[in-house]
C-alpha positions as CSV (number, residue, x, y, z in Angstrom):
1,X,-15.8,1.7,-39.9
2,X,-17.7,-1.6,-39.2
3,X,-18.9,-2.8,-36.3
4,X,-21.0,-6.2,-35.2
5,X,-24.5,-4.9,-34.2
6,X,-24.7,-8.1,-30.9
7,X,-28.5,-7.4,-31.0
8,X,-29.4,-7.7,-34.6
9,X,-26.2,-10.0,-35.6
10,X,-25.5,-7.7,-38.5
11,X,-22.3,-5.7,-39.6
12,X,-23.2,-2.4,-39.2
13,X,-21.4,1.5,-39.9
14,X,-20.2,3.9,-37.3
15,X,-17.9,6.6,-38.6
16,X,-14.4,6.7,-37.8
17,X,-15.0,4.4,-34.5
18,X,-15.8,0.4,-34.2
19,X,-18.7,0.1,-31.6
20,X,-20.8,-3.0,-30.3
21,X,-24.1,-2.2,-29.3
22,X,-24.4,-4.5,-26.0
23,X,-27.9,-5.3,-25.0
24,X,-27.2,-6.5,-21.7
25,X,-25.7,-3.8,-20.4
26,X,-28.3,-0.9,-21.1
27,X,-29.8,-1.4,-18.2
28,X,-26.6,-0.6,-15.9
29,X,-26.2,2.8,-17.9
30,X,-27.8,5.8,-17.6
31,X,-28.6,7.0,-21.1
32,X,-28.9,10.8,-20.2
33,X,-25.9,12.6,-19.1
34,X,-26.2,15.6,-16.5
35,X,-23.5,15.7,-14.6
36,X,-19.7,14.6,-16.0
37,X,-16.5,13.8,-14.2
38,X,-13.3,14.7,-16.4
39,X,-10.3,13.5,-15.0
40,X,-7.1,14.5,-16.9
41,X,-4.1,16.3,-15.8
42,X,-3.5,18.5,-18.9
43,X,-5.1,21.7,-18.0
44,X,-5.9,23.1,-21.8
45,X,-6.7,19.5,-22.7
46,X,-9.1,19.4,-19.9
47,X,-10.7,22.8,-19.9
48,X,-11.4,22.5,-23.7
49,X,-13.3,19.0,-23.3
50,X,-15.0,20.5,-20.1
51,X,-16.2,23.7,-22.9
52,X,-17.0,21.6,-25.6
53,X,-18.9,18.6,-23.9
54,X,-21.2,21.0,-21.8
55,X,-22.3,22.8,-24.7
56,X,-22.8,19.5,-27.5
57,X,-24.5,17.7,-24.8
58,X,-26.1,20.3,-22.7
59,X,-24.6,19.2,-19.5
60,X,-25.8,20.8,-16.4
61,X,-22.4,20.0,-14.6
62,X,-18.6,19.2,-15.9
63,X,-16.5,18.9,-12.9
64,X,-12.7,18.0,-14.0
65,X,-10.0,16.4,-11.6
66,X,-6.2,15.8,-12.4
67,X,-5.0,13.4,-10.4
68,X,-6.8,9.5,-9.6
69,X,-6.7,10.5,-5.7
70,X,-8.8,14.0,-6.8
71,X,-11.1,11.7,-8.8
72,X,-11.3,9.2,-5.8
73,X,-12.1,11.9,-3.3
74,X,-14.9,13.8,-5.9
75,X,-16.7,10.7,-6.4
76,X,-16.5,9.6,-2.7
77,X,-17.9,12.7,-1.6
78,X,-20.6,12.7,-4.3
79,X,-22.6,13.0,-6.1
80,X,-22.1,10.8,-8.1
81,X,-21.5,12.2,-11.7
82,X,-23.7,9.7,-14.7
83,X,-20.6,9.5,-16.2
84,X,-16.6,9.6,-16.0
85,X,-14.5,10.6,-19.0
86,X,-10.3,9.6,-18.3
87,X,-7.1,9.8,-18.9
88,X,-5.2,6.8,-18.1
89,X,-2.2,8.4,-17.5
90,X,-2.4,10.8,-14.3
91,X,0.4,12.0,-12.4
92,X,-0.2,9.7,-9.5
93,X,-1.3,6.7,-11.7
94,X,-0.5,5.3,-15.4
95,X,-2.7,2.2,-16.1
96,X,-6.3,0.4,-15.4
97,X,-5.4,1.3,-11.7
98,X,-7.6,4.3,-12.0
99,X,-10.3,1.8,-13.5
100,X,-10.3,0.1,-10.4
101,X,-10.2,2.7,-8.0
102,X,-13.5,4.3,-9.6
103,X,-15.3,1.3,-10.2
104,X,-15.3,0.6,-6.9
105,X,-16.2,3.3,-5.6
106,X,-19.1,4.0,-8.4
107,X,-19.9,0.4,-9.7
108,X,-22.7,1.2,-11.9
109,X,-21.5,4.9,-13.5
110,X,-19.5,4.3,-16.9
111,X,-16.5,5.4,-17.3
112,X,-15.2,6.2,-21.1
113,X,-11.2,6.2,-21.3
114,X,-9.8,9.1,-23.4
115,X,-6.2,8.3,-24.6
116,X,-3.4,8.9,-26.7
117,X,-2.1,5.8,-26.1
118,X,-2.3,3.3,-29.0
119,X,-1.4,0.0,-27.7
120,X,-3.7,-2.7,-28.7
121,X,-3.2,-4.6,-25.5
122,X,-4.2,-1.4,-23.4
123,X,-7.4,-0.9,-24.8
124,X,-8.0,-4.5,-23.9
125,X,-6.9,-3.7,-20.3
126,X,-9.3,-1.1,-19.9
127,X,-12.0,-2.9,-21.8
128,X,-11.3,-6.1,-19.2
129,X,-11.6,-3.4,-16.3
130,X,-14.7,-2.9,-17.2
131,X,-14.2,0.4,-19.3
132,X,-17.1,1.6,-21.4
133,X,-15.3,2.8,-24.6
134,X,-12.3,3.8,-25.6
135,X,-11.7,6.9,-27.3
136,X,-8.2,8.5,-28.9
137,X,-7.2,11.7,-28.5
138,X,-7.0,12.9,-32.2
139,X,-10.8,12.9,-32.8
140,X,-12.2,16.0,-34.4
141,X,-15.1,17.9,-32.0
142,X,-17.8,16.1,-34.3
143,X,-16.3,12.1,-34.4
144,X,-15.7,12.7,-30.1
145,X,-19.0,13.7,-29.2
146,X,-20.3,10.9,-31.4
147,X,-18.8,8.8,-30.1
148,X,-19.1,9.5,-26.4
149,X,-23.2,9.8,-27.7
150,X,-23.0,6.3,-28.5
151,X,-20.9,4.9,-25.0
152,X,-23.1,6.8,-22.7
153,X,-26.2,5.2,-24.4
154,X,-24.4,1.6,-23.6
155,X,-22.1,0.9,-26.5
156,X,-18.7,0.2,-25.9
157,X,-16.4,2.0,-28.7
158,X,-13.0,1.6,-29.5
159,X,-10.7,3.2,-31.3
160,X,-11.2,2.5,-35.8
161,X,-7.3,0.7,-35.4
162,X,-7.9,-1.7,-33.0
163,X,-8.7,-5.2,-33.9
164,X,-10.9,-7.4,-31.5
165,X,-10.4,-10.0,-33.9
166,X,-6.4,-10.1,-32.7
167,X,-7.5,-10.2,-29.1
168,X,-7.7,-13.7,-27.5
169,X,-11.1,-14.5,-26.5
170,X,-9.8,-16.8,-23.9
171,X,-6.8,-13.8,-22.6
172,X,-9.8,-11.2,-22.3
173,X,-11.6,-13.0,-19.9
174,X,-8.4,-14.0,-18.0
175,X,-7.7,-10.3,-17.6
176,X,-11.5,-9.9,-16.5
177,X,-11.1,-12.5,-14.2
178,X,-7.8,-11.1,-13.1
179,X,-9.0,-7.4,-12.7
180,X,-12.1,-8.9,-10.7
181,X,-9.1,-10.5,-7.9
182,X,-7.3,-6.9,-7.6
183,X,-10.5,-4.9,-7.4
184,X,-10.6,-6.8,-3.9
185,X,-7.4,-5.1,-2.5
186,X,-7.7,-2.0,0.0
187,X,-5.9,1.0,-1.4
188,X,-2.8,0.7,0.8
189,X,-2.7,-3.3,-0.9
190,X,-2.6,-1.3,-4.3
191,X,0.0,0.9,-3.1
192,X,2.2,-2.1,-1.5
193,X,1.9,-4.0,-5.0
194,X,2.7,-0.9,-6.8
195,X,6.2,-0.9,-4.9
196,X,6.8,-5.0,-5.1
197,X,5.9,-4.7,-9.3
198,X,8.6,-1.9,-8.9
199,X,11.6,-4.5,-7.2
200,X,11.0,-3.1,-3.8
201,X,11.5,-5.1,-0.7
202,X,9.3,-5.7,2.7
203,X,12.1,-3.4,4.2
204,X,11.9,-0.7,1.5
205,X,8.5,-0.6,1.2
206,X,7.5,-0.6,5.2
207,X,10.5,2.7,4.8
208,X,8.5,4.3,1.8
209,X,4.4,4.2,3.2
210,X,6.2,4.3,7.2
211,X,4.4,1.3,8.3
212,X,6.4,-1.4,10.3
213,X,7.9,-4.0,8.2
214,X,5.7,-6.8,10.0
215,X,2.5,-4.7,8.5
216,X,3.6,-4.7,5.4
217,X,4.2,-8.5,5.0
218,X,0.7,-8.7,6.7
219,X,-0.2,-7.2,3.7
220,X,1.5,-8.8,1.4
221,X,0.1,-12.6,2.5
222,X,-3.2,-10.6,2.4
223,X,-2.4,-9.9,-1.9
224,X,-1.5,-12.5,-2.7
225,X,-4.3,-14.6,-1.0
226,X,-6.9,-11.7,-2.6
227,X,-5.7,-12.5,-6.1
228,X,-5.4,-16.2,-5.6
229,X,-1.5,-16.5,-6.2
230,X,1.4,-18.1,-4.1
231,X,4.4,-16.0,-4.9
232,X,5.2,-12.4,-5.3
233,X,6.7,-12.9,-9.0
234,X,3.5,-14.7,-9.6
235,X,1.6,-11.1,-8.5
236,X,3.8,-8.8,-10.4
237,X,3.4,-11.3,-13.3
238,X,-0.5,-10.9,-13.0
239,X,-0.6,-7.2,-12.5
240,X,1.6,-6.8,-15.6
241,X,-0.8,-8.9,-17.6
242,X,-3.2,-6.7,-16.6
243,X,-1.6,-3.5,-17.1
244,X,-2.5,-2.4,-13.4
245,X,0.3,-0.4,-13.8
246,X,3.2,0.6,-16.6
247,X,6.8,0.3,-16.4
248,X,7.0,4.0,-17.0
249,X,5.1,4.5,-13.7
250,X,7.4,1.9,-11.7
251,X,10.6,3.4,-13.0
């Protein structure tokens, strides 16, 4: 598979994955991995990485989580692991939420998304959340560890099928910008614009979290001042460009 080498502007090789080697952000990732946070909510899927990464890359610690609230509460409690491997889609959370959520609460450890999903415009969420790599589920043992070799050393990979060439320059760093706004909002603001991308009103949603209604349209003038819109459709529009979250999640 090809890839464009950013430090030697060359077309270079990399096996069965397209990877950019980015110069400027070696220096925000630690290049030896010690300790690794899986976080995936299929047991066998996640004991078997937890087996197979400790032993390729001699890791002194795998801790796994299944949920984004687990993984939230491991990292907050520390320490903090050199490196996060995740699902996207966790029983509590199917999207970049989980991006967020972990970025701000370890800003400079990278976090490599493992996925079966195969949507084009999903890898370029995660990438815009600041995502290290993303890797698909079907890899053999040898092409995953690889792989994961190359985005813990400060590469970001993606998948051999997707195309950056079909990804709009100018759309990619609307989502960064975009995903930079949300990463401002307090958890319970995540939660309140989980509910409005899902239809729900003030009413319904002060009756879901029981909060008073008044708090929760506190906190919805509070959203939508964070992410620098005037209108709740204009919020749910934004966090759907985004993929903060995925229909299948809002019901």
């Amino acid at each position: 598979m090809l890839a464009w080498d950013l430090n030697r502007g060359e077309i270079m090789k990399h096996g069965s994955m397209l990877a950019y080697g980015v110069a400027e952000m070696d220096s925000a990732i630690n290049p030896v991995v010690n300790d690794l946070l899986i976080v995936e909510d299929h047991p066998v899927m996640s004991e078997a990485l937890s087996l197979i990464l400790k032993i390729e890359f001699g890791l002194r610690s795998v801790r796994t989580e299944h949920s984004r609230e687990r993984a939230a509460e491991a990292v907050r409690k520390g320490p903090l692991p050199d490196a996060i491997l995740l699902d996207l889609h966790l029983p509590d959370c199917s999207g970049i939420e989980t991006i967020i959520t972990l970025r701000k609460l370890a800003p400079e450890t990278p976090i490599v998304v493992i996925s079966a999903d195969t949507c084009t415009s999903m890898v370029a969420a995660a990438l815009a959340a600041g995502a290290r790599g993303y890797i698909g589920k079907g890899l053999i043992r040898k092409e995953l560890c690889a792989n994961l070799q190359r985005a813990f050393c400060g590469e970001i990979v993606v998948p051999d099928w997707y195309d950056p060439g079909h990804v709009d320059p100018a759309e990619q760093q609307k989502r960064s910008e975009a995903t930079a706004r949300l990463m401002e909002l307090t958890p319970q603001q995540l939660r309140i614009l989980r509910l409005i991308c899902a239809g729900h009103a003030n009413k319904e949603i002060a009756y879901q979290l029981s909060i008073a209604e008044a708090t929760v349209k506190t906190h919805v003038n509070k959203i939508l001042s964070k992410i620098n819109v005037r209108r709740r459709t204009q919020a749910v529009r934004l966090a759907n460009e985004v993929q903060l979250f995925t229909f299948a999640e809002l019901g």
